[in-house]
DRENMITOR-810289 format. One record per residue (C-alpha): x, y, z; residue number from 0. Coordinates in nm, 2 decimals, padded with zeros to 4 digits. Example, Ala and Ser with C-alpha at 12.3 -4.5 7.8 and 13.67 -1.06 7.14 Angstrom:
     c1     c2     c3 resi
  01.23 -00.45  00.78    0
  01.37 -00.11  00.71    1
REM end
This chain:
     c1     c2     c3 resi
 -07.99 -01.56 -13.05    0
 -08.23 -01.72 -13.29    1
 -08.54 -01.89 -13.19    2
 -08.70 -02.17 -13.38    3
 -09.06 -02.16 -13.45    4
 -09.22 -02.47 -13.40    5
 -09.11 -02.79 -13.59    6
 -09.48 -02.76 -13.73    7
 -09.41 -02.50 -13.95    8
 -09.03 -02.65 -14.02    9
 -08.97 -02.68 -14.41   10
 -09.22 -02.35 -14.43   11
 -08.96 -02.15 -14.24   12
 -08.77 -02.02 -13.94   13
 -08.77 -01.70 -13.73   14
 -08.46 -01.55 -13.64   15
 -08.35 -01.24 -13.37   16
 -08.24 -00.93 -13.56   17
 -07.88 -00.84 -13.32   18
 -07.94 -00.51 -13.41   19
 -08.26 -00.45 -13.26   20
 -08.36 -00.78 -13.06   21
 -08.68 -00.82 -13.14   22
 -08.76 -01.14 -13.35   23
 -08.82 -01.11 -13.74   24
 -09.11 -01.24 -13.89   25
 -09.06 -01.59 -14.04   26
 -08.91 -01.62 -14.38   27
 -09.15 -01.91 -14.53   28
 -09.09 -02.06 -14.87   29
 -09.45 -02.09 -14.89   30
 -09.59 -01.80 -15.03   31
 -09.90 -01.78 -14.95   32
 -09.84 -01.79 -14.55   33
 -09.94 -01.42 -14.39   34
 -09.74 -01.30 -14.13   35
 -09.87 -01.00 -13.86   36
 -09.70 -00.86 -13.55   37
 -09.81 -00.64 -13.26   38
 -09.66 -00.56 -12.89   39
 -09.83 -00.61 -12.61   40
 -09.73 -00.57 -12.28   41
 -09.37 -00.54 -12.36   42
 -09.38 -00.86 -12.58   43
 -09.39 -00.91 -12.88   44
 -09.75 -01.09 -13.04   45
 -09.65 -01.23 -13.39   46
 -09.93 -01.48 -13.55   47
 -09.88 -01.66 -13.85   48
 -10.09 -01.85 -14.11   49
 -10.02 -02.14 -14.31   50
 -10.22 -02.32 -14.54   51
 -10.31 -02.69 -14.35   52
 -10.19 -02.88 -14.71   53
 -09.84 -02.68 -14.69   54
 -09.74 -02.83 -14.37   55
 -09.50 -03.12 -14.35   56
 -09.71 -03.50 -14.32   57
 -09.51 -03.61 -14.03   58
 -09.54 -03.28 -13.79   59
 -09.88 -03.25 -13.92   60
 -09.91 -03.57 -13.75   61
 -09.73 -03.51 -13.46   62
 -09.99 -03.19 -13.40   63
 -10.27 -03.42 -13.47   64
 -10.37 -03.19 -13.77   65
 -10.53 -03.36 -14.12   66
 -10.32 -03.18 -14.32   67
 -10.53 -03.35 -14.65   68
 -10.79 -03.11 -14.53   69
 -10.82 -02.74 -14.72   70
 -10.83 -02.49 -14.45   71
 -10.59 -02.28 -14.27   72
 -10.35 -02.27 -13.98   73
 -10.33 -02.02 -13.74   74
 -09.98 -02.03 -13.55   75
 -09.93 -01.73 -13.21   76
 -09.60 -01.67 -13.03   77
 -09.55 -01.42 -12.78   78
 -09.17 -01.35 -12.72   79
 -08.98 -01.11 -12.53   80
 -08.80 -00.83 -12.67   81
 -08.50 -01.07 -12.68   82
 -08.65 -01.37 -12.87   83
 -08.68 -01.57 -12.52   84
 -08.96 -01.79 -12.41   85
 -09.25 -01.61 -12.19   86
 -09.45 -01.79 -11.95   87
 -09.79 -01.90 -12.04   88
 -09.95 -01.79 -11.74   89
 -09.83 -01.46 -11.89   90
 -10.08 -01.40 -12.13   91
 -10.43 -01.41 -12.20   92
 -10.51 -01.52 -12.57   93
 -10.87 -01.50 -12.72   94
 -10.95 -01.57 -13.09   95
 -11.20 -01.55 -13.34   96
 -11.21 -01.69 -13.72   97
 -11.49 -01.66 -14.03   98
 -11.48 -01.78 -14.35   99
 -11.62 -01.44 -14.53  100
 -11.88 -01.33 -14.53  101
 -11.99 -01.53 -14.26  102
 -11.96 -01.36 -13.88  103
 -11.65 -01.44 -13.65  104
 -11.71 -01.75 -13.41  105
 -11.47 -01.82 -13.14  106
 -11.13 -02.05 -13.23  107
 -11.00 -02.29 -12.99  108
 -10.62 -02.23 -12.95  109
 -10.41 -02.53 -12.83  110
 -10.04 -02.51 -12.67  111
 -09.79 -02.68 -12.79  112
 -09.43 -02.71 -12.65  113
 -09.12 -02.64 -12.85  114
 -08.78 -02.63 -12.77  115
 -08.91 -02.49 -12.41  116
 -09.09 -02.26 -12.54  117
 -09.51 -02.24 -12.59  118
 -09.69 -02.10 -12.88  119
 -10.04 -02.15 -13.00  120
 -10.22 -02.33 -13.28  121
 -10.57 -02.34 -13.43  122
 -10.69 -02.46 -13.72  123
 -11.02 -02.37 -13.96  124
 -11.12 -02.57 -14.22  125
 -11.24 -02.40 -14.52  126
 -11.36 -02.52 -14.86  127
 -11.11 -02.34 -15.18  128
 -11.18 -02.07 -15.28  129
 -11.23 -01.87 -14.97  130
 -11.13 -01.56 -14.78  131
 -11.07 -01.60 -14.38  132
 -11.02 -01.39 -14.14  133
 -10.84 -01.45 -13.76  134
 -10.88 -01.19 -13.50  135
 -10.66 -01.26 -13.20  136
 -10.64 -01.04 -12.87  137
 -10.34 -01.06 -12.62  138
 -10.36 -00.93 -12.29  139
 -10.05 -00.91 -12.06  140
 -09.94 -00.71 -11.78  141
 -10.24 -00.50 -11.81  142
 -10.21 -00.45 -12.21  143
 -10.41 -00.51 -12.48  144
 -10.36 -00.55 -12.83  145
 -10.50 -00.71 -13.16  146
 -10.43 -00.86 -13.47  147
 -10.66 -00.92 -13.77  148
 -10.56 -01.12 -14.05  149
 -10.73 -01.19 -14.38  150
 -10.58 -01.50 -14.61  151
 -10.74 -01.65 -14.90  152
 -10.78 -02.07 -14.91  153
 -10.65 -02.13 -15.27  154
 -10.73 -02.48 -15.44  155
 -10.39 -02.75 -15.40  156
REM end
């Protein structure tokens, strides 16, 4: 089974299920510069992704109501089975945090989007080039917890 991520990140990449162990691969992205982090929790698996906002196609951009002109960073979360299939969003509690270093994590608002039936989650940070920033994302489901911390430098485009 494959599983698309969402059409935001299309022309960046797709995920796809491995057959031999079912869980989903991280994204192959023809950007380079994307970061790519995975965690289970609660029998799921977390995966979040980051994409710099100038690398993402004009016309999903604007579908997403993201300035993709802007320097910054996006922060993409999907939380899958261990099959690839959708989960329901009741099904998770997602909490997030972002800095531009060295300044202190401040909460990051996380928006659903729908995608081929499924949900994931995007926030963005804008951050002037050159700059290090770092997500922090917790997942709580079925009575687990789990993080993920990121750190991906803003280059100038």
């Amino acid at each position: 089974m494959r599983i698309l991520l969402p059409t935001l990140l299309l022309g960046c990449g797709l995920a796809a299920c491995s057959a031999q162990n079912n869980a989903p691969l991280p994204a192959k992205l023809i950007d380079t510069s994307a970061t790519i982090s995975r965690a289970s929790v609660g029998g799921a698996v977390l995966q979040t992704q980051t994409v710099p906002l100038t690398s993402l196609n004009p016309a999903t951009a604007k579908q997403y109501g993201i300035d993709n002109t802007q320097e910054g960073v996006l922060l993409l979360v999907t939380l899958r089975d261990g099959n690839g299939n959708a989960l329901a969003p009741a099904d998770l509690q997602l909490t997030a945090t972002a800095s531009v270093l060295p300044d202190p994590p401040a909460p990051l608002p996380l928006r659903a989007i729908q995608t081929a039936g499924m949900t994931d989650y995007i926030g963005v940070l804008h951050a002037h080039a050159p700059a290090s920033v770092q997500f922090r994302v917790n997942a709580k489901r079925a009575g687990d917890s789990n993080d993920i911390a990121t750190t991906v430098d803003v280059q100038p485009h």
